[in-house]
N, CA, C and O of each residue as an XYZ file, in Angstrom:
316
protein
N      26.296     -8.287     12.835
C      25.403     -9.180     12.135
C      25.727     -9.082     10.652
O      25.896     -8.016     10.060
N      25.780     -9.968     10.253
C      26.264    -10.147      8.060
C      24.871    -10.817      7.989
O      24.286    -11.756      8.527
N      24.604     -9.766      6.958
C      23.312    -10.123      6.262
C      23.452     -9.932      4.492
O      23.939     -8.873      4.096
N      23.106    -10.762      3.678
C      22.954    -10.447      2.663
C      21.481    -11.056      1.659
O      20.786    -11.998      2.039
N      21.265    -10.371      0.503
C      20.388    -10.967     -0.592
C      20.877    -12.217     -1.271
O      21.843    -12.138     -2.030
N      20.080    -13.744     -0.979
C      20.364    -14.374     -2.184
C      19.023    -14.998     -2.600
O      18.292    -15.813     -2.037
N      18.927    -14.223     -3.993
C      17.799    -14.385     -4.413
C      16.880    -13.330     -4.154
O      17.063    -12.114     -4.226
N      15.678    -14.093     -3.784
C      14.189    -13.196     -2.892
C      14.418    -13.407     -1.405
O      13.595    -12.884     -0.654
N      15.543    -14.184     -0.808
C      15.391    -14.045      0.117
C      16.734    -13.208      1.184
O      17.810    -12.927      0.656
N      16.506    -12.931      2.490
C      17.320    -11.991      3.022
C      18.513    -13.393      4.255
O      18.056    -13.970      5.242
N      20.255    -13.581      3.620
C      20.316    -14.741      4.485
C      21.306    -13.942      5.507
O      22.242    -13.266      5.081
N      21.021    -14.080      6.851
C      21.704    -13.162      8.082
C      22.347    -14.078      8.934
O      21.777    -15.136      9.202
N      23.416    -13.827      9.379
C      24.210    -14.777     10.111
C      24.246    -14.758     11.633
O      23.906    -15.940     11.568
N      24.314    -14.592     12.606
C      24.823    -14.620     13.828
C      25.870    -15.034     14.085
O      26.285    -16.193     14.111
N      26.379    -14.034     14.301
C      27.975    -14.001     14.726
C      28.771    -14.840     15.738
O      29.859    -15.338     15.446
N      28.194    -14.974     16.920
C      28.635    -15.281     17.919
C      28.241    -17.391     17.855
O      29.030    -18.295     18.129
N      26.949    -17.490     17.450
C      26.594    -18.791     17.696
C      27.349    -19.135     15.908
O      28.138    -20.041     15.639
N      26.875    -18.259     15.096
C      27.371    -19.166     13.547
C      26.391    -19.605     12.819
O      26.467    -20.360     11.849
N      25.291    -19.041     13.376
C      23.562    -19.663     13.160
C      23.222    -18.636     12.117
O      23.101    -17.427     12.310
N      23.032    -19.529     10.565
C      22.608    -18.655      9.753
C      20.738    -18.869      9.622
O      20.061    -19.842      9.951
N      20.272    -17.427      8.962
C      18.839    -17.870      8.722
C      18.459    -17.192      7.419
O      18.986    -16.275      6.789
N      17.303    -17.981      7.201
C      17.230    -17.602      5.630
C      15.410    -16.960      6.234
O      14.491    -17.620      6.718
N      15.494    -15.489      5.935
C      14.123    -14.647      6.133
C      13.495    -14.092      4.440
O      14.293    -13.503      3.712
N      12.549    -14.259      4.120
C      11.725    -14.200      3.168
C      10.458    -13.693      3.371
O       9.794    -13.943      4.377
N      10.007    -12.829      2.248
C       8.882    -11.625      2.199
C       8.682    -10.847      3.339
O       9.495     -9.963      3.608
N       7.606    -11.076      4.123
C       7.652     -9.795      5.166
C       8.580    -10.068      6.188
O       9.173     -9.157      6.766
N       8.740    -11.196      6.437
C       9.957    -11.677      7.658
C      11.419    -10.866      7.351
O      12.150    -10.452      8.251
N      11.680    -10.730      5.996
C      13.221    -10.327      5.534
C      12.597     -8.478      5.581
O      13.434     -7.628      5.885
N      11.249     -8.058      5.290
C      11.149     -6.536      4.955
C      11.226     -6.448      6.501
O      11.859     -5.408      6.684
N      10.950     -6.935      7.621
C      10.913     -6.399      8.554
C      11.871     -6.549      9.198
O      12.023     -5.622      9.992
N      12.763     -7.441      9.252
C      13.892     -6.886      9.421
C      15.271     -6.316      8.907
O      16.347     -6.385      9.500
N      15.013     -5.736      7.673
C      15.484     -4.441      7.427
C      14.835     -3.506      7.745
O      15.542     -2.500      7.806
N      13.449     -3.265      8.072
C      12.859     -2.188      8.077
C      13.497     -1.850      9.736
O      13.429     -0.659     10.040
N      13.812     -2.341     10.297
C      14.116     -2.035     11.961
C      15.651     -1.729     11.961
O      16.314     -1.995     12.963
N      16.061     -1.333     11.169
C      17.363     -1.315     11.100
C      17.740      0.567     10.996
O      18.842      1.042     11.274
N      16.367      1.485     10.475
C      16.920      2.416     10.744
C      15.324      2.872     10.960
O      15.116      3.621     10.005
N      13.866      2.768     11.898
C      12.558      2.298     12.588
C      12.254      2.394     13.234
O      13.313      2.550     13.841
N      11.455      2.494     14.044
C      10.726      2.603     15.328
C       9.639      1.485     15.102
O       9.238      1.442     13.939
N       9.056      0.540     15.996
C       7.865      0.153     16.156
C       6.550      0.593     15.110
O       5.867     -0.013     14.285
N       6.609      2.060     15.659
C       5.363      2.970     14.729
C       5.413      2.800     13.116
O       4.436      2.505     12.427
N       6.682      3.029     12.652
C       6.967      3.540     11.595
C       7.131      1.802     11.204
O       6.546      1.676     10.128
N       7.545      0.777     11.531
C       7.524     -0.620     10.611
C       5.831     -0.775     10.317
O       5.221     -1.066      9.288
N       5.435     -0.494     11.492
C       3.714     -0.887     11.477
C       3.087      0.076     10.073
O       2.608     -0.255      8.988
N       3.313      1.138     10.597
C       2.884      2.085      9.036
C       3.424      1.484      7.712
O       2.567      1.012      6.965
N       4.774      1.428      7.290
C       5.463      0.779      6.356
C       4.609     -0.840      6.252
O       3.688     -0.749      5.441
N       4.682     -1.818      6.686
C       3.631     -2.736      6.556
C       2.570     -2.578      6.241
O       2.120     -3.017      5.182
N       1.678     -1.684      7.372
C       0.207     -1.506      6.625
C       0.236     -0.645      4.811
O      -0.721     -0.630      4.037
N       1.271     -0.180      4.623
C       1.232     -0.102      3.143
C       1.529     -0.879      2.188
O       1.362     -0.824      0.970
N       2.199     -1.944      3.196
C       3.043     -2.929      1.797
C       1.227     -4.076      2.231
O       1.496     -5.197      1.799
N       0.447     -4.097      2.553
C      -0.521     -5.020      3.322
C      -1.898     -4.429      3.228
O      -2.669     -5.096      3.917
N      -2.349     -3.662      2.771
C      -3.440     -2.879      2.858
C      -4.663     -3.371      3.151
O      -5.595     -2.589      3.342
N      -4.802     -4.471      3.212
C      -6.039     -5.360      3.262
C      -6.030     -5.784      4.698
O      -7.108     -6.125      5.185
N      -4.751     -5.810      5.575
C      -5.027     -6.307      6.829
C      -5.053     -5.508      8.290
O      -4.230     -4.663      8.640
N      -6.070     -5.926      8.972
C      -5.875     -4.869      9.989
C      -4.916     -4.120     10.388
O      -3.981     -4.921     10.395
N      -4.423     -2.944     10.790
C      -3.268     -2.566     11.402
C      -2.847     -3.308     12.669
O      -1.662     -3.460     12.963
N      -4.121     -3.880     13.596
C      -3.548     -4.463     15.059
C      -3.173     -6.020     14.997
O      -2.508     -6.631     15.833
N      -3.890     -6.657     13.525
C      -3.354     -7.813     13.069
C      -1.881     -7.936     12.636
O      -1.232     -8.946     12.909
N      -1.372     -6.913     11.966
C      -0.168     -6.849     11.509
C       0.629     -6.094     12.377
O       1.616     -5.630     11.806
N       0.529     -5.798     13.633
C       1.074     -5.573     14.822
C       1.344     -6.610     15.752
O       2.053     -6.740     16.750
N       0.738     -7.142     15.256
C       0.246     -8.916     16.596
C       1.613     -9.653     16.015
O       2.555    -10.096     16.674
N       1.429     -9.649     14.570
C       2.112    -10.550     13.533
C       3.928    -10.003     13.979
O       4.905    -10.698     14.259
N       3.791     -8.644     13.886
C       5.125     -7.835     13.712
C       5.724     -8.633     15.054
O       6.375     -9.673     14.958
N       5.375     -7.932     16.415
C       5.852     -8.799     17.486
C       6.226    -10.274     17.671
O       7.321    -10.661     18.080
N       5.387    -10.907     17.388
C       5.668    -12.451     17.437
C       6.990    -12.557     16.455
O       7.846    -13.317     16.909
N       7.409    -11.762     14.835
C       8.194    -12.374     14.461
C       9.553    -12.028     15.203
O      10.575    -12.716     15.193
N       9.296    -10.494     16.020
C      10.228     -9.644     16.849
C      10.911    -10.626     17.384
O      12.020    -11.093     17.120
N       9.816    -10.981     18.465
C      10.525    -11.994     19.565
C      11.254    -13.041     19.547
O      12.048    -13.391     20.420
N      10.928    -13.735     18.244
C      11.407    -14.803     17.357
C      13.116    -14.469     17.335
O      14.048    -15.139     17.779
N      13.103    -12.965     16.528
C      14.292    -12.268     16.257
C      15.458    -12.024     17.624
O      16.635    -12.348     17.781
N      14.484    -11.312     18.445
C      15.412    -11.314     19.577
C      16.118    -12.804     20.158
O      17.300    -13.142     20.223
N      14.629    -13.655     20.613
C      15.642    -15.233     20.909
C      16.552    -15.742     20.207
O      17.355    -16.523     20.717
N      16.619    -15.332     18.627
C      17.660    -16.001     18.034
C      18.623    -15.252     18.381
O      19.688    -15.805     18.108
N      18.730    -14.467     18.753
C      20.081    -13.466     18.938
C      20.147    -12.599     17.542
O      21.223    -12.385     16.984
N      19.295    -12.274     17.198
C      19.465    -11.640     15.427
C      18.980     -9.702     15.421
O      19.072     -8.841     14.546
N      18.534     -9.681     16.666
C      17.940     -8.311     17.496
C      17.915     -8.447     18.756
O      17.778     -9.486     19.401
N      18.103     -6.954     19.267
C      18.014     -6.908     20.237
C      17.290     -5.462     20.435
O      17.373     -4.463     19.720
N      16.416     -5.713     21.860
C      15.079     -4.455     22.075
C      15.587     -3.239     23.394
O      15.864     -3.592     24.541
N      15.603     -2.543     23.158
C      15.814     -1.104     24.501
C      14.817     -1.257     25.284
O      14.985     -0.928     26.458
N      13.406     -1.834     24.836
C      12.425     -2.019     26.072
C      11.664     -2.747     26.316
O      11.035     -2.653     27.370
């Protein structure tokens, strides 16, 4: 996967299809944050960058953008 900064935002390529995407604020922190992460530890890291929002709200949030990630082919999950 080639990912780089332009600007504020994070632009990552997919290799295989050629499908670039342009990820911005928590969409781009979270996926760097999974890059060396666990589940637990993005959720903690969020609820600090987020302090105002539930932890199971910003768990709800984390997944949905996950899955997003995996269908594009941009991640992939062990479980």
């Amino acid at each position: 996967m080639f990912h780089e900064w332009l600007d504020d935002s994070l632009v990552v390529c997919e290799p295989v299809s050629g499908d670039i995407y342009t990820l911005a604020g928590s969409g781009a922190e979270i996926y760097q944050l999974y890059a060396d992460k666990s589940d637990d530890e993005v959720l903690a890291e969020l609820s600090r960058s987020y302090p105002d929002e539930p932890p199971s709200n910003l768990a709800h949030h984390r997944d949905l953008f996950v899955a997003k990630l995996v269908a594009a082919g941009l991640m992939t999950r062990s479980d």
